[in-house]
Structure formats: C-alpha cells, structure tokens
C-alpha positions in Angstrom: -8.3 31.0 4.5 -6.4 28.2 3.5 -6.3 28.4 -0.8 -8.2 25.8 -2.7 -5.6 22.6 -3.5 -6.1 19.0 -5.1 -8.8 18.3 -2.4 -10.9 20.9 -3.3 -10.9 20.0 -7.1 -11.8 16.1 -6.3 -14.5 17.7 -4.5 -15.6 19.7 -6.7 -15.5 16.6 -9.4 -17.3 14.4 -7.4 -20.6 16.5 -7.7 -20.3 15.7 -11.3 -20.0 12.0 -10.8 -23.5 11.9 -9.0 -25.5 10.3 -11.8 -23.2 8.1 -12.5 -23.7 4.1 -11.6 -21.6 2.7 -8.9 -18.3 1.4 -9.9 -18.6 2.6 -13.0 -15.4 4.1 -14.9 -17.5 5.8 -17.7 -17.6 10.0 -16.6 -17.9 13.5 -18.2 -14.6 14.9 -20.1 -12.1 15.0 -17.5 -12.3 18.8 -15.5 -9.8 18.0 -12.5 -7.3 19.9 -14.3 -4.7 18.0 -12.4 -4.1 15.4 -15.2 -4.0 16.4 -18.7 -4.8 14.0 -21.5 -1.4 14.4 -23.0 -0.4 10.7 -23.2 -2.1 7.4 -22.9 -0.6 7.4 -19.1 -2.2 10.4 -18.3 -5.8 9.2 -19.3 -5.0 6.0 -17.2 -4.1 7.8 -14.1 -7.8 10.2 -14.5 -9.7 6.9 -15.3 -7.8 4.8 -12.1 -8.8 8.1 -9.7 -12.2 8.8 -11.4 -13.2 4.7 -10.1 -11.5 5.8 -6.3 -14.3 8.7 -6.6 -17.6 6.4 -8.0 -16.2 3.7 -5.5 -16.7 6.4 -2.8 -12.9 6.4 -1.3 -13.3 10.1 -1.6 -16.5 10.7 -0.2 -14.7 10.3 3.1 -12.3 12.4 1.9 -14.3 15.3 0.9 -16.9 15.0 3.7 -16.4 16.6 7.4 -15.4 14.4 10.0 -18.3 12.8 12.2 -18.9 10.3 15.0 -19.3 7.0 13.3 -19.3 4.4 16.1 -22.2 2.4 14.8 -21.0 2.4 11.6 -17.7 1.1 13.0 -19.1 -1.3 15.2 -21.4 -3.0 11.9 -18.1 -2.8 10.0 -16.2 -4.7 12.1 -18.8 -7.8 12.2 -17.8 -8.1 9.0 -14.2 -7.6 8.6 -12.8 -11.3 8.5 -15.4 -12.2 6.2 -14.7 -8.7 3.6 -10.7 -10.5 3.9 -11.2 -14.1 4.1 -10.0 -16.0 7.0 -6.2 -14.6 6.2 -6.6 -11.3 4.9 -3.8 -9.0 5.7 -1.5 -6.1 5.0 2.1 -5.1 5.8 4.4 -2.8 4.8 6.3 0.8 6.5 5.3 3.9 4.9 8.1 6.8 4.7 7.9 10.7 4.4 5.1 13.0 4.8 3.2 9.6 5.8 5.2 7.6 8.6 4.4 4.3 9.8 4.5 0.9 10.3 1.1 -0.6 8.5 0.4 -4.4 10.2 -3.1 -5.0 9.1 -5.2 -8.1 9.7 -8.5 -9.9 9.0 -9.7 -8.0 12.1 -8.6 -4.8 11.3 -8.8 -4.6 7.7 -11.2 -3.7 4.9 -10.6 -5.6 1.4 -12.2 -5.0 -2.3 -10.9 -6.6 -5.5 -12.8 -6.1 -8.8 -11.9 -6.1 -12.7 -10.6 -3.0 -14.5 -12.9 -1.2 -16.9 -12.7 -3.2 -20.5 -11.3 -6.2 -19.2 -7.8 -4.4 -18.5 -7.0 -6.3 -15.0 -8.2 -5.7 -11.8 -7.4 -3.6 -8.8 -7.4 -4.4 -5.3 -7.9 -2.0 -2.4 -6.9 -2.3 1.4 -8.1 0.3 4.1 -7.1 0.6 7.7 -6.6 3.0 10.9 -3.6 5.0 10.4 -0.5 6.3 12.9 -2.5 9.5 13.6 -5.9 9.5 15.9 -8.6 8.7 14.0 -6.4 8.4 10.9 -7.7 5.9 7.9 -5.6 5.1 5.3 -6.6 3.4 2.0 -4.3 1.5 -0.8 -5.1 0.5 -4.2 -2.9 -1.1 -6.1 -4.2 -1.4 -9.9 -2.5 -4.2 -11.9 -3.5 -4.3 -15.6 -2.2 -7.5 -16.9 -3.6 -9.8 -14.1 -5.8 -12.1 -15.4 -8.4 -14.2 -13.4 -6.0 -17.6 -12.6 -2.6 -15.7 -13.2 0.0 -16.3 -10.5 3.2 -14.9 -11.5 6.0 -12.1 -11.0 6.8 -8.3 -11.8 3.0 -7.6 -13.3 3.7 -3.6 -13.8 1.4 -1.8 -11.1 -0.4 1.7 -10.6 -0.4 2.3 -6.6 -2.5 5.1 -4.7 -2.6 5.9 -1.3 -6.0 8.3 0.5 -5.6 9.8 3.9 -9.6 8.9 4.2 -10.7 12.6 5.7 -8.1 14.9 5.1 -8.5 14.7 0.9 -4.6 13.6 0.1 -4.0 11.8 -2.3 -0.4 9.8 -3.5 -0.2 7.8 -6.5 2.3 6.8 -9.0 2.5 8.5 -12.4 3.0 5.6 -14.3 3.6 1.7 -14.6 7.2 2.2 -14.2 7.8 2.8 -10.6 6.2 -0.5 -9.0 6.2 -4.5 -9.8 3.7 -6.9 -8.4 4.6 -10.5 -7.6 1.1 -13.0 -7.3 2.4 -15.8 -5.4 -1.1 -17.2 -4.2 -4.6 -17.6 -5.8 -7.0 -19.1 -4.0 -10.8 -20.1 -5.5 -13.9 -19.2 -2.7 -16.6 -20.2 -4.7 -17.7 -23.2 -7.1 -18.0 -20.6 -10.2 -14.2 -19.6 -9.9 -15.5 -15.5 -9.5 -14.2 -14.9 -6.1 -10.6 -15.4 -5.1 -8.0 -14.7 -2.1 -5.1 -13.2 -3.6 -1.7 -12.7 -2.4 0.9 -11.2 -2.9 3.9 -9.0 -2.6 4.3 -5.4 -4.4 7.4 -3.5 -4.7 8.4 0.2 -5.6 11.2 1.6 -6.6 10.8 5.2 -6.5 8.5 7.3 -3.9 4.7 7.9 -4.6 4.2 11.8 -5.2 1.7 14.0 -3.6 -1.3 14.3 -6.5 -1.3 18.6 -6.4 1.3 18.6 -4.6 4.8 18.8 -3.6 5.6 15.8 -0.9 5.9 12.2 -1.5 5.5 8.7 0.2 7.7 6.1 0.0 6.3 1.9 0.2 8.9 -0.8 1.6 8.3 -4.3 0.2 4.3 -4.3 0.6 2.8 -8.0 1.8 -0.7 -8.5 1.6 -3.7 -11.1 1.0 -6.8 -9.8 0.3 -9.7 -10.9 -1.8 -11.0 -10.2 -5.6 -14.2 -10.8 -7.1 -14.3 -11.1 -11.0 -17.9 -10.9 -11.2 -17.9 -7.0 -9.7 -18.9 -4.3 -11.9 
C-alpha cells in the first residue's frame, strides 16, 4: 500500500474545513504539518492553500474519479461567459508536468476574487491536461493588485493542482515570480467585475508541496476575469 503523502494530509484537512463558509480564509490552527508557522511566508503559503481547499479545488483532488458528462456538458454552456468573450491561457509546463497549455474561452474555467483583508486578489484558470482525463488548475495570487491597477513586476504566489490525483506545486515565496497587468477591462456599471490580462513570469521552478519534483512555467499569457465584490 502506497504510504500516506501530501495528498492524504489535504485530505485529511479538508474534513476539518466542513463548517467553514465558502471562500472563506478563516480556519482552525493550521494541522497540515507540511507548512510550519515559522515566518510570515510560511502562514501566507497555509492561508493561500487553506482558500484552494474552502474554494473546493481539492475536493476533486481528494475525491475518486467518476463519470461526469453531464456535469461537463452544463459546464461548457457556460464557459465563454465564466472568461468573457476573450478569456484565455498560454504557457508550456516543464518537468514532472509536460505540456503545451493553449486554453480558450471554450475550453477554459476562470475565477478572480479579493484576498482575505483586502491583501490583493487571486485569479484561477483550469483546464484539460496532456494526460486522458487530465485537469489542471493555476492560481496565481498577487497581493499588491488593487482594483484599477495596471502595471508591472507585482510579486506573485503561483500553484498549480493536478484536479484528481491530489498534487500540488506552488512557490514558497514572492520571490520566484513577477506579474505584469497590461489590460483592465470594466464589465459592469459598479466597476466590481473586470477582464484582466496579463502576463506572469518565473524565474525558478515551482516545487512539489510534500514532495521532491518540480514544475517549471514559460512566460505565462492569460486573460481571465475578477470580481471584486466576491467573498
């Protein structure tokens, strides 16, 4: 029997996040054991993966695979408007994870939301993978950005989820990767939601949370969408 690894102690964590509100960042003292609260980046990394888990990126993650063709077939009614009109993703993923990523509005899931206390807001992309049946998910958290900020190198946390097999990669700190904002676009009257794009660079690869391989991003392109009025 395979031993118990990082998967098996976000599982384990996400019982505890049951009666917990959706989205919300506020959760028990930290058990993962993965991430001590040694330094100010270490709580930041458990609070960034604690909102993946109450968003439910790892419910996928930790649940068995299943048929889910209705499911897909509701999602994709709604996959240009989840992106906007010109929603996308590019970028080539290198080591353990190997591909060329070219999402679009019709093969793309967006969320954007604020941080917890005002501190930015993060943005997450999901698509199929290289592999059969293979999702991938990417969130890049950028604390600085404020609501009508365009502007470059905005330090960046970055995780990447194989949805269903419980791996996890994400950088340890805001050292590793820069985000430039080069478009900001208002879709409402209120000035709440917004397509946002962008480019984000890395200059180091993305470890293996628990473990020992890595991931490597090229230049990552992207549009997707934020709204400032999530909680």
């Amino acid at each position: 029997m395979r031993e118990p690894t990082g998967r098996f102690n976000f599982c384990e964590y996400l019982a505890d996040f049951g009666n917990n509100a959706l989205y919300s960042d506020i959760y028990r003292p930290d058990p993962l054991q993965l991430i001590q609260e040694k330094s100010a980046t270490a709580r930041e990394i458990a609070l960034e993966l604690a909102l993946l888990l109450a968003l439910g990126i790892a419910v996928s993650a930790c649940a068995p695979a299943t048929s889910t063709a209705p499911a897909a077939a509701s999602a994709a009614e709604n996959k240009v408007l989840n992106c906007g009109n010109d929603g996308y993703l590019r970028t080539q993923l290198y080591g353990t994870l190997s591909a060329t990523l070219e999402w679009d509005k019709n093969d793309l899931e967006c969320m954007g939301m604020p941080r917890p206390e005002g501190r930015g807001a993060r943005l997450r992309f999901a698509g199929t993978g290289p592999g059969e049946g293979q999702r991938l998910a990417i969130i890049i958290a950028i604390p600085e950005l404020t609501r009508d900020a365009l502007g470059s190198e905005y330090r960046s946390n970055v995780t990447l989820i194989e949805e269903g097999a419980g791996r996890f990669f994400s950088t340890p700190n805001l050292d590793n990767c820069l985000t430039d904002i080069s478009s900001l676009t208002a879709l409402d009257d209120v000035g709440n939601r917004f397509s946002i794009g962008g480019t984000l660079y890395c200059v180091t690869p993305i470890p293996e949370i628990n473990g020992d391989s890595s991931v490597t991003f090229s230049d990552m392109h992207f549009m997707g969408l934020i709204d400032w009025n999530s909680s």
